[in-house]
KOLVEXGU-566559 format. One record per residue (C-alpha): z, y, x; residue in one letter. Coordinates in steps of 0.1 Angstrom, whole numbers, padded with zeros to 4 digits, always signed. Layout:
ZYXa...
//
This chain:
-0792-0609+0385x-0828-0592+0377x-0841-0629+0372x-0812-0632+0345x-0823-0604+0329x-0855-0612+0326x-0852-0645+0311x-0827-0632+0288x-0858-0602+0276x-0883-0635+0282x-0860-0658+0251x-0852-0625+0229x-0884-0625+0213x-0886-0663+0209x-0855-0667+0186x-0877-0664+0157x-0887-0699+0163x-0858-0713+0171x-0835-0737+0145x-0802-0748+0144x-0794-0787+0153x-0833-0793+0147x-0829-0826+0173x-0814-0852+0162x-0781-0873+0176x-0764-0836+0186x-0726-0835+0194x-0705-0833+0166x-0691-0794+0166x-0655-0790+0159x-0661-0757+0146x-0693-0747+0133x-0683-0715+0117x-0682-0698+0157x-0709-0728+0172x-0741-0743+0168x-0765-0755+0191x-0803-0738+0189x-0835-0757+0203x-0867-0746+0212x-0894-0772+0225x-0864-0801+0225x-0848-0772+0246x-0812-0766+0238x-0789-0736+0243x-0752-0728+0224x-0747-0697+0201x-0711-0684+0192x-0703-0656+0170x-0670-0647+0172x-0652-0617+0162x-0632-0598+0186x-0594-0598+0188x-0585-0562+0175x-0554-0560+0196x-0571-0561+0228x-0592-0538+0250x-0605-0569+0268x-0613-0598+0253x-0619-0630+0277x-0637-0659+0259x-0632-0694+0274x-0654-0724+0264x-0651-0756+0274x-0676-0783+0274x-0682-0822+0277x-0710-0834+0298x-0719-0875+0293x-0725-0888+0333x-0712-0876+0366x-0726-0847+0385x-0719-0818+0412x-0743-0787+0399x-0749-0761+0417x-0756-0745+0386x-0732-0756+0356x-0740-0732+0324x-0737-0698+0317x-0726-0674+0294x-0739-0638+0281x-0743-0614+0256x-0769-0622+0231x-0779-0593+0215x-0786-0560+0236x-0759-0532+0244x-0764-0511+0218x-0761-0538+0194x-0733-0556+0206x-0716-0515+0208x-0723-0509+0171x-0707-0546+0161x-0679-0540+0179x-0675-0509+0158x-0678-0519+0125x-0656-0551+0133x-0690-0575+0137x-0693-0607+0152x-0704-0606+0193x-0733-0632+0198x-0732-0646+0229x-0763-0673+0243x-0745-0707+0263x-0770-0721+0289x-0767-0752+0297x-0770-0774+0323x-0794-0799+0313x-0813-0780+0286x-0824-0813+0271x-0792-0830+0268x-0764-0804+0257x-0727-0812+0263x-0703-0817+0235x-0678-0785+0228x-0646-0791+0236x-0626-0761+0233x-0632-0720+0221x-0605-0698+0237x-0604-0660+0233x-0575-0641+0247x-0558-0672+0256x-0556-0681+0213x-0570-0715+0210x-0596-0713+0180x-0611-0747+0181x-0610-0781+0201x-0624-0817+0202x-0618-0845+0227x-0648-0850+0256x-0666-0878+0264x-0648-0911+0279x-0658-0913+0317x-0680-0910+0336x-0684-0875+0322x-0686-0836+0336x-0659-0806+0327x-0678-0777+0322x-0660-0739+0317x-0676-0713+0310x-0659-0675+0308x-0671-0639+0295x-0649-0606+0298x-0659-0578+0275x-0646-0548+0279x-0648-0520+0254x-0635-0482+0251x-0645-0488+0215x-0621-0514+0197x-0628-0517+0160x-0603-0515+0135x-0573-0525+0165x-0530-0522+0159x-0519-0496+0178x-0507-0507+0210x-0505-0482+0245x-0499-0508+0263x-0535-0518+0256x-0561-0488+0246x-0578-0472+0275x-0568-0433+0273x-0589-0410+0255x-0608-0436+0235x-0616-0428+0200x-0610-0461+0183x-0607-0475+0148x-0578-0493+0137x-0555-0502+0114x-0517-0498+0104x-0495-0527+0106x-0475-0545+0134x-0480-0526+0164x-0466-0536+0197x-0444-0566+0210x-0416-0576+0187x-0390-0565+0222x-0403-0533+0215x-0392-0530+0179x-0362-0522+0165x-0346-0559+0157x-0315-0564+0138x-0291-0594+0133x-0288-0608+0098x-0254-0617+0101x-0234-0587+0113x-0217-0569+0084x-0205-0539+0102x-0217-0525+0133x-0219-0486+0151x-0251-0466+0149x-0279-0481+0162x-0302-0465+0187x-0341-0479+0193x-0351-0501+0206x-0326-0530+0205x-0320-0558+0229x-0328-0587+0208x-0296-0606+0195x-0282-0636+0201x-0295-0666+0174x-0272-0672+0148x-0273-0692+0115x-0299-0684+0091x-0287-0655+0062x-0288-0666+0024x-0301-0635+0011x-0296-0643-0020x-0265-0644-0023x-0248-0616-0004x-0228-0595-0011x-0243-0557-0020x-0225-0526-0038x-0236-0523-0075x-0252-0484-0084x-0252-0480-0119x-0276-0497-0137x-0300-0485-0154x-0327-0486-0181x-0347-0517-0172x-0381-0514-0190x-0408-0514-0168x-0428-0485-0189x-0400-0459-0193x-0384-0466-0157x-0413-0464-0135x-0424-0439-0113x-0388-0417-0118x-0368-0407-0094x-0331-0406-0105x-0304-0404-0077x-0325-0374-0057x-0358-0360-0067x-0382-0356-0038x-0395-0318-0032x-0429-0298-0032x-0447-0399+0089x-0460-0381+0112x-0443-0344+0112x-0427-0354+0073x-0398-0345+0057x-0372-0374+0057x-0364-0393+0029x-0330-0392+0016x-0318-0425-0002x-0326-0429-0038x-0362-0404-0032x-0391-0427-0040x-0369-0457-0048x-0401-0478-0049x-0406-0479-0016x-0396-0515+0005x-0396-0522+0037x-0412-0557+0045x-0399-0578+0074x-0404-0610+0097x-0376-0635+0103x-0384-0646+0144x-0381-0681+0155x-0342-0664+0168x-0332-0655+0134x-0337-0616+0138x-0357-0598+0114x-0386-0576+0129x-0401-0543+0101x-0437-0548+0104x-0452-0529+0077x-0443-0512+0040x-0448-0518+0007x-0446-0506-0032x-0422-0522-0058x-0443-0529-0089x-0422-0551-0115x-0390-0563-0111x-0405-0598-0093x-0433-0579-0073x-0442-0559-0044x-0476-0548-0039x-0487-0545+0001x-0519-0545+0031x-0536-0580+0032x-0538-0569+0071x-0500-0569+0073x-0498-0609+0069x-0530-0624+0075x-0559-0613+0105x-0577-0633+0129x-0547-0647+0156x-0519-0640+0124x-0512-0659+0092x-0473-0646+0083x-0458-0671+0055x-0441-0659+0025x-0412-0684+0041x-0409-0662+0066x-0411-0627+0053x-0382-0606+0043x-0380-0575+0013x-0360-0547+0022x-0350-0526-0013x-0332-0497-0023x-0329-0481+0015x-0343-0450+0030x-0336-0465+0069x-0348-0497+0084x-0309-0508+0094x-0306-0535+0073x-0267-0531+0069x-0267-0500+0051x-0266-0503+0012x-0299-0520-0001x-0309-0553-0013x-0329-0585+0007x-0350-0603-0010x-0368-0637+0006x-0404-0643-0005x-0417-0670-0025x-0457-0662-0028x-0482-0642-0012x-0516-0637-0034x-0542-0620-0016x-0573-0604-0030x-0601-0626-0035x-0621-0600-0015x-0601-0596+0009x-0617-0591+0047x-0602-0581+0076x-0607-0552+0090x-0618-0537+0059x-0602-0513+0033x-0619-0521+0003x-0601-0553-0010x-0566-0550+0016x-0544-0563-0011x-0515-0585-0010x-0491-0591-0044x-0457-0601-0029x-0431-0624-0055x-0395-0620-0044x-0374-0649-0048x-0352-0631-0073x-0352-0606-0096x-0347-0571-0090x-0325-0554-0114x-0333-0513-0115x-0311-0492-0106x-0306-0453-0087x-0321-0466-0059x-0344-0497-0068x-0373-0483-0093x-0410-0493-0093x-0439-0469-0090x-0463-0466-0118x-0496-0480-0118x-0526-0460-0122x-0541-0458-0160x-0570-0445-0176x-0551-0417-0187x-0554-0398-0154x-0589-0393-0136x-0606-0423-0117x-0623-0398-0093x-0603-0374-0075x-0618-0338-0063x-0625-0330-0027x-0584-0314-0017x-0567-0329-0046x-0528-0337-0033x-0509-0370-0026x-0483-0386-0011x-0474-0409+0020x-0440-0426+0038x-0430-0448+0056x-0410-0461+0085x-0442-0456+0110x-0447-0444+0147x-0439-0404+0148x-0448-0376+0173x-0420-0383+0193x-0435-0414+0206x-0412-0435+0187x-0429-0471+0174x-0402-0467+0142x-0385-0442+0127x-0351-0453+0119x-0356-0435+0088x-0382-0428+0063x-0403-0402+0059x-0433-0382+0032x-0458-0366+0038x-0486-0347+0015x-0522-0353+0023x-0552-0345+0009x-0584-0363-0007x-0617-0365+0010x-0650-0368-0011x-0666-0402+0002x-0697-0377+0013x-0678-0356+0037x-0657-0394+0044x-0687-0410+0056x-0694-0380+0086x-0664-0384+0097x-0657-0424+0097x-0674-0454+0106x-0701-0456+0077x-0697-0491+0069x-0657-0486+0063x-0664-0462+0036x-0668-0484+0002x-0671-0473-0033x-0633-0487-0033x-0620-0468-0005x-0602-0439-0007x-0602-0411+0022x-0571-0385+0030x-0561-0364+0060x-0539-0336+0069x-0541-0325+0100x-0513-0332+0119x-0497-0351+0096x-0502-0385+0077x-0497-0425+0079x-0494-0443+0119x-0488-0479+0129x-0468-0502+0110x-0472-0473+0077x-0495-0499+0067x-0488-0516+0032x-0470-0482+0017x-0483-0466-0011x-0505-0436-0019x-0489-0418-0042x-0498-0394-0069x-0471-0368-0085x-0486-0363-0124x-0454-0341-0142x-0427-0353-0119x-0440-0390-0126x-0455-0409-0096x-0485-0432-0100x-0495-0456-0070x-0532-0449-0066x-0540-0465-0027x-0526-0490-0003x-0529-0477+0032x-0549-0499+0054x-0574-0478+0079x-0573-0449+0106x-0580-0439+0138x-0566-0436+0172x-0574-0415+0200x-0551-0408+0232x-0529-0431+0228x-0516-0423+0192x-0533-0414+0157x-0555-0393+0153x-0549-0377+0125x-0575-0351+0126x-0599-0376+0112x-0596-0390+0073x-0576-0425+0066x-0584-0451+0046x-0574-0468+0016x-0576-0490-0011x-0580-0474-0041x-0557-0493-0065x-0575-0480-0098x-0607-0498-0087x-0583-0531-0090x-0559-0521-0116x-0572-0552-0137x-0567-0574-0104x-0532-0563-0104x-0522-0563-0136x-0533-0597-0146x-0516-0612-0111x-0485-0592-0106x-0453-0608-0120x-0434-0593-0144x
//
């Protein structure tokens, strides 16, 4: 182990000189945007950066290698950290790629890559070599009480880490609440529910929902007005009664069994669009189709038999800027299938304008829900609740957050004790200017500590304004 360690300090200082695929006749590399080979005197060694699964505490890379000939090593590669701790602890926390240095057997004659596994999630492969030819495997475990930017899951997080992570799906869909699509009538449901039995696929189009009145359906003298209850001045909130911010969707995934699974919230817009988290559909190990996603409309509980609407999906747009793990550009514009008509309890929000301020003093009030884990313990809440919150400046957000998650389009808010949890993600945050409501942030970001939110520390989000002309000139109207 010490004479690891020393050639490791020995080849730190030498990277300077060394170039990618500077011999010639390499392997091909299946995936070069996690691989390339590095030589140094016609000496060859791997290099992968790969970011790190945010679900998991411990993430267990695999590679896989092709050797040409037939041989019985008592040495067959190895696998490390590139970069020193404290590096490799700071890229972990601002959601970095890990370096790690492959050593091969034959430095002067590098196998071919054959496969990259982390977490058991295969992110690359390529045939090996015909015979003869050598297997080579190669493993790392990393284990972190620091996981950037992670879903919530308890199952996972060691206890009394502080970690960064962010709202969307957060545990196993048999730990949800799941709902059949067929059943028309059926007694209270408690949570969780045993996953039902798979039936034929719903045509949501086309059932069969009671009619509220309707209702003025201009998009400029509609939005932003509650009509059937008027919501008074998540986690501790007041519950939402039906009809109170009638902008607010629940977004859902159809399983492989025909059940529908809520994953995260969302903000009707226009009569054809939702706006939602980029995180909620697409991260590293999840890319949810528009095929497979589900609108819930026009419901304050997540029972999808109660009076509401279902809308199937046609298009996801995400924001050109979008990167996971990040808050400044976690945007998704969502096109139902078919058009909402407004009514009590189906109104969009309002969009931000330049009629109201673009900066937003230290304290200044606004407005969360959502269907998110509570203080009970529960993953869901059956029903939806609000909560106030309050801004934080970006200078007092940056002492209390991961620096490099604090962007000039971010947008901070806490209340102790209260505020957005897993699978919040996607909702709105909302502004109340004379008893009209203007969406100014998507929530995307917080933190976790002991095994739930930690809500003594700022969340983040999107700030909407900074891509009103994003969504304006996208949404669908």
């Amino acid at each position: 182990m010490e004479m690891l360690l020393l050639l490791s300090s020995i080849f730190l200082p030498l990277l300077g000189l060394i170039s990618p695929n500077s011999a010639q006749n390499l392997p091909d590399i299946a995936c070069p945007q996690y691989f390339e080979y590095l030589s140094f005197n016609q000496q060859f060694i791997g290099h992968i950066s790969i970011r790190h699964d945010p679900q998991y505490e411990i993430n267990e890379l695999f590679v896989e290698f092709s050797q040409r000939g037939a041989y019985q090593w008592d040495f067959s590669g190895n696998i490390a950290l590139l970069d020193d701790q404290e590096t490799t602890k700071s890229r972990l926390r601002d959601g970095e790629p890990i370096n790690y240095r492959v050593d091969f057997p034959i430095p002067s004659f590098p196998p071919k890559l054959t496969q990259i596994r982390l977490n058991n999630m295969v992110l690359c492969s390529a045939s090996g070599y015909p015979r003869p030819k050598t297997a080579i495997t190669l493993m790392h475990s990393l284990r972190s009480t620091t996981v950037p930017l992670a879903f919530l899951d308890t199952r996972r997080v060691t206890p009394g880490a502080n970690q960064q992570w962010q709202f969307g799906p957060s545990v196993q869909p048999q730990e949800q609440t799941i709902y059949n699509i067929e059943e028309t009538q059926v007694p209270e449901l408690a949570t969780p529910r045993p996953t039902p039995v798979v039936r034929p696929q719903a045509n949501f189009s086309s059932r069969v929902e009671p009619r509220p009145e309707l209702i003025d359906q201009s998009l400029s003298t509609v939005c932003g007005r509650e009509r059937a209850v008027t919501t008074p001045l998540i986690f501790q909130g007041e519950q939402l009664q039906r009809g109170q911010l009638p902008w607010l969707v629940g977004l859902l995934e159809r399983a492989t069994d025909n059940a529908l699974i809520f994953f995260c919230g969302g903000s009707l817009i226009s009569s054809w669009t939702v706006l939602s988290a980029a995180h909620c559909f697409r991260f590293p190990g999840r890319d949810l189709p528009a095929s497979q996603t589900i609108v819930s409309l026009g419901r304050n509980t997540i029972d999808i038999v109660s009076d509401g609407e279902l809308r199937e999906v046609t298009q996801l747009l995400y924001h050109d800027e979008y990167i996971p793990f990040r808050a400044n550009a976690d945007m998704v514009l969502i096109r139902l299938a078919k058009q909402i008509t407004f009514n009590d309890f189906i109104v969009p929000i309002c969009l931000w304008n330049e009629n109201f301020p673009l900066q937003l003093p230290s304290g200044y009030k606004t407005y969360v829900a959502g269907w998110g884990a509570d203080e009970n313990g529960n993953v869901n809440t059956k029903f939806s609740k609000i909560t106030d919150t309050n801004i934080v400046t970006e200078s007092d957000c940056l002492r209390e957050m991961v620096r490099s998650l604090v962007q000039p389009n971010t947008i901070c808010a806490k209340r102790n004790g209260a505020g957005p949890c897993a699978s919040d993600g996607g909702g709105g945050l909302m502004l109340r200017e004379n008893n009209v409501w203007l969406l100014r942030g998507v929530i995307s970001l917080g933190t976790h500590k002991n095994n739930t939110c930690d809500l003594s520390r700022p969340s983040l989000y999107t700030d909407v304004a900074k891509h009103i002309a994003w969504v304006r000139q996208n949404m669908w109207e």
